[in-house]
N, C-alpha and C positions, 0 to 999 in steps of 0.2 A: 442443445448444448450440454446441459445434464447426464448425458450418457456417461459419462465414465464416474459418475458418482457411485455408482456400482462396485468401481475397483477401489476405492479411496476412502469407503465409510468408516467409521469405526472401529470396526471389526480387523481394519487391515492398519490402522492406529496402532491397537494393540499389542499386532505381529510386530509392526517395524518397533515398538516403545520397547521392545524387548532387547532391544540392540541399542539403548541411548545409555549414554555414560551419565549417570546422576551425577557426579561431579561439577560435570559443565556446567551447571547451574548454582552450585554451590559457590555464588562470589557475591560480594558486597561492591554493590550501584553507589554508594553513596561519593557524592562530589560528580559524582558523571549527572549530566544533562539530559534529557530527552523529551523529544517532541513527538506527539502519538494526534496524525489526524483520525476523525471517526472515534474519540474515547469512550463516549459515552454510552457505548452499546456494543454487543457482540466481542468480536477479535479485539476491534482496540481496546476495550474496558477489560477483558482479561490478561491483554499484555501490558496496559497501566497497571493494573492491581499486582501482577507479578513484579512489575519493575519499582512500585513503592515498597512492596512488602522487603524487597532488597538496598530500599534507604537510597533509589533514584530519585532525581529531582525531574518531575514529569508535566509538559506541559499540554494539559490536555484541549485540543483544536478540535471545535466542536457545533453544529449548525443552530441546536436549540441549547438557549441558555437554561430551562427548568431540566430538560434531560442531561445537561452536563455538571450542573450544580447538584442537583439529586448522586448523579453520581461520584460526582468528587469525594459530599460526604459521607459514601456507604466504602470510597477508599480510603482515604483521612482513618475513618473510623475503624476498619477491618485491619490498614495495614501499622495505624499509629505515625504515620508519614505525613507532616501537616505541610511540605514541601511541594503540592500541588496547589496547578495553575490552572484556572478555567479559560480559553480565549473563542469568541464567538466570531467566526466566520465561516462563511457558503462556499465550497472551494469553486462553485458553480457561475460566482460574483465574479468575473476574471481580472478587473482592475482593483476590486477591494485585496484578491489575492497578492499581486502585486506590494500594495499600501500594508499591508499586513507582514510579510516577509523584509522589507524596508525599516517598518516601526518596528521589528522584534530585534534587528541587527543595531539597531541607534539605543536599543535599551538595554539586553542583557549582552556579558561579554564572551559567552560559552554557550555552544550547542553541541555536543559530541554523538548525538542520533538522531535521525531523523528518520519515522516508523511512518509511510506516505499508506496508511490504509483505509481511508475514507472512501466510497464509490459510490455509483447507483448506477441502476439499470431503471431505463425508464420503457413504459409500454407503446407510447405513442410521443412522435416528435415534435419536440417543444424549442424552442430558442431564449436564450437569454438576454439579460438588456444588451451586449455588445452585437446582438444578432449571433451568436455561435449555439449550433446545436446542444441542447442542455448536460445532456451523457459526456458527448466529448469536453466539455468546460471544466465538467466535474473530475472526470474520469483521467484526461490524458494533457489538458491543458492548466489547469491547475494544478496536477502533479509537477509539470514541467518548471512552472513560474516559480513554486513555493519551492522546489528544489534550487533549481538555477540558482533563485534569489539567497538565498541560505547558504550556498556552495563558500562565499568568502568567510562567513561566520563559522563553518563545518570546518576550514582549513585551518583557521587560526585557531582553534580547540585542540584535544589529543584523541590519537586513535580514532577519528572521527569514522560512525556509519550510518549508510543510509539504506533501509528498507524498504520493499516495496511489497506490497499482498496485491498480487496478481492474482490469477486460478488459470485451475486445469481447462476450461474451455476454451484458452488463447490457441489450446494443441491444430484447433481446427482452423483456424486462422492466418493466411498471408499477411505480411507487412502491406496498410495500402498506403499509397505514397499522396494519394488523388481524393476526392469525393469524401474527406473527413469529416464532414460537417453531413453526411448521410443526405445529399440533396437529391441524388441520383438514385431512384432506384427503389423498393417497398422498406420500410421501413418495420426491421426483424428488432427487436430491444435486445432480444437476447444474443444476437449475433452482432449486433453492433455494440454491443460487454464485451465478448469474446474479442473482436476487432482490436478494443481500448485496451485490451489485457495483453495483448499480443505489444500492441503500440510500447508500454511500459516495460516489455521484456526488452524491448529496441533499445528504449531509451536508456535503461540499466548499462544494457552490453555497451552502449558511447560513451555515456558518462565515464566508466568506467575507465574507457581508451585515454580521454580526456584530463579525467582527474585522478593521479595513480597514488596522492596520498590520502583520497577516501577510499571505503572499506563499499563498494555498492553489492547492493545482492536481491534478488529478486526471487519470491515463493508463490507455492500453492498451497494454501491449507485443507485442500481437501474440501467438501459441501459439507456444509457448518449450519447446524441449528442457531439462524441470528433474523432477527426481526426482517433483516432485508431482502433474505432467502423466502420466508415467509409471503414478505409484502410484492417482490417482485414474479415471484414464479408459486402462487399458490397450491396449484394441482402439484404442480414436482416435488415440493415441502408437505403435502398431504400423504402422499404415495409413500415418500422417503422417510418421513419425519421419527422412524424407529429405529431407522440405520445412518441418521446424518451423526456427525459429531458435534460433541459441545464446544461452545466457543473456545474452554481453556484448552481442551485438545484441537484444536482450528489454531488459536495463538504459540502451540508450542513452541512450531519452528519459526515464529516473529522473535520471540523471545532469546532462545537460543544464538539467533543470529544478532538477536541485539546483545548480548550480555555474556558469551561464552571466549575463552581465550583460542577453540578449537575451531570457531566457525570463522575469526579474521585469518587462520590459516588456508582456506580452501579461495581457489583464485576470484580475485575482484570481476563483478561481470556478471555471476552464475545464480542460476535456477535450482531454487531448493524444494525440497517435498518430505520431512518426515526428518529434518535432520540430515540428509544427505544430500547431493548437489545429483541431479538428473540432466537430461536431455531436454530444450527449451522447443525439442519437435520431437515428432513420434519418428519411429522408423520408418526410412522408404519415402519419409512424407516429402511433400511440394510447396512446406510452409516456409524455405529456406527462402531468404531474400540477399540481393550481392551486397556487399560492403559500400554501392553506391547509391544504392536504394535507399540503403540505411540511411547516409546522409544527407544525402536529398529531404528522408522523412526528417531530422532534426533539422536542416536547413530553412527547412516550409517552417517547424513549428518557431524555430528563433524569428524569423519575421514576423507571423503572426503574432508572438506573444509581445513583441515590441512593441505592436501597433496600440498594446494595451499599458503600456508601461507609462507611469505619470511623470513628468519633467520636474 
């Protein structure tokens, strides 16, 4: 799946940062809301610390409470922003996901972002207590609930957006509409990421259709020096580890698309890379899926995620 980490390192960072308007980022967060899964390390801890340092109010959704706490106060501290929040959930849990997105709507009365960048790629297939494959729970089914769920609290707010850190290995990837739970067949980790990463460009492009007074939009940051690069694909982070990018270059374009007046101008829906909206398939490719595919694949996942839904 790594292969095109090649065209996308650093180095090609650099080229495209050459063409970014600093301006877009020169705006004040404060009173705007944001919720950032995965803060406490990599991408999401550099797009919190950017979005404190600009006086957002950030609510950092996080699996381990000593690495989220750790990190709060090295933002607290760094950005002077004591308007951080720690909240501990597994997006992996599918019914606490649920119970979680429920209790944030019953407490606070504004969410204006929501930054869905938490994932994992696992090596070998594992299930969770509801029986769902653990990747897809984490990756594509808890994306779904904690968005879904949030959607009425995102509308009632202003300007509301939602984020998605996809990657570039979804390029190789068909929408599969079947076999999501990986029962069928050897079990690739890294190609069942790609799979998930692909599922989330789907699901952006509906939502989208769906909801036209949020702002959705879906990225690749490029292969990103972050623990999870590391822990999941060793040899590839050993090989690469001189020409990946750092996380605060991996977070640009989250940031950007969170915070800029330029990026709610480009259309709801769209796959960004560097600041600029790309093609969500390669050329020529056979990654395209029909408009019934698509929702069929939302169809499957609203039933399923019901199944988990507490009364």
């Amino acid at each position: 799946m790594p292969s095109c980490g090649t065209i996308d390192k650093w180095s090609a960072f650099l080229s495209a940062a050459k063409h970014f308007v600093e301006k877009d980022l020169e705006v004040s967060m404060a009173g705007r809301v944001f919720m950032i899964t995965g803060a406490n390390s990599g991408i999401g801890r550099a797009t919190a610390m950017a979005i404190a340092k600009r006086g957002g109010t950030v609510h950092m959704v996080c699996r381990n409470k000593d690495k989220a706490e750790e990190a709060r106060a090295d933002i607290v501290k760094e950005s002077g922003n004591k308007e951080i929040y720690v909240h501990i959930l597994d997006l992996s849990e599918t019914r606490k996901v649920w119970e979680f997105a429920e209790a944030f709507k019953r407490k606070y009365k504004a969410l204006n972002l929501l930054i869905n960048n938490a994932g994992c790629i696992m090596s070998e297939r594992d299930v969770n207590a509801e029986g769902l494959e653990k990747s897809f729970a984490s990756n594509v089914m808890g994306v779904y609930i904690l968005t879904r769920g949030l959607i009425p609290l995102l509308e009632k707010s202003a300007e509301p957006r939602v984020i998605t850190v996809s990657s570039g290995g979804m390029l190789v990837q068909k929408l599969r509409t079947g076999n999501l739970q990986t029962e069928i067949g050897r079990y690739d980790g890294t190609m069942v990421y790609a799979q998930h990463k692909r599922q989330q460009v789907v699901m952006t492009e509906q939502w989208a259709q769906t909801h036209s007074n949020i702002h959705f939009s879906v990225m690749h940051p490029g292969w990103v020096d972050t623990p999870a690069v590391a822990n999941a694909m060793p040899d590839f982070h050993q090989s690469m580890k001189d020409s990946l990018r750092t996380p605060e270059q991996g977070a640009d374009t989250v940031v950007w698309l969170a915070i800029s007046e330029a990026a709610a101008t480009k259309p709801s829906g769209s796959f960004f890379q560097d600041r600029r909206m790309v093609s969500a398939h390669l050329p020529l490719a056979w990654t395209h899926s029909s408009q019934l595919e698509q929702q069929k694949f939302m169809s499957v996942m609203e039933d399923l995620a019901k199944t988990f839904q507490p009364h």
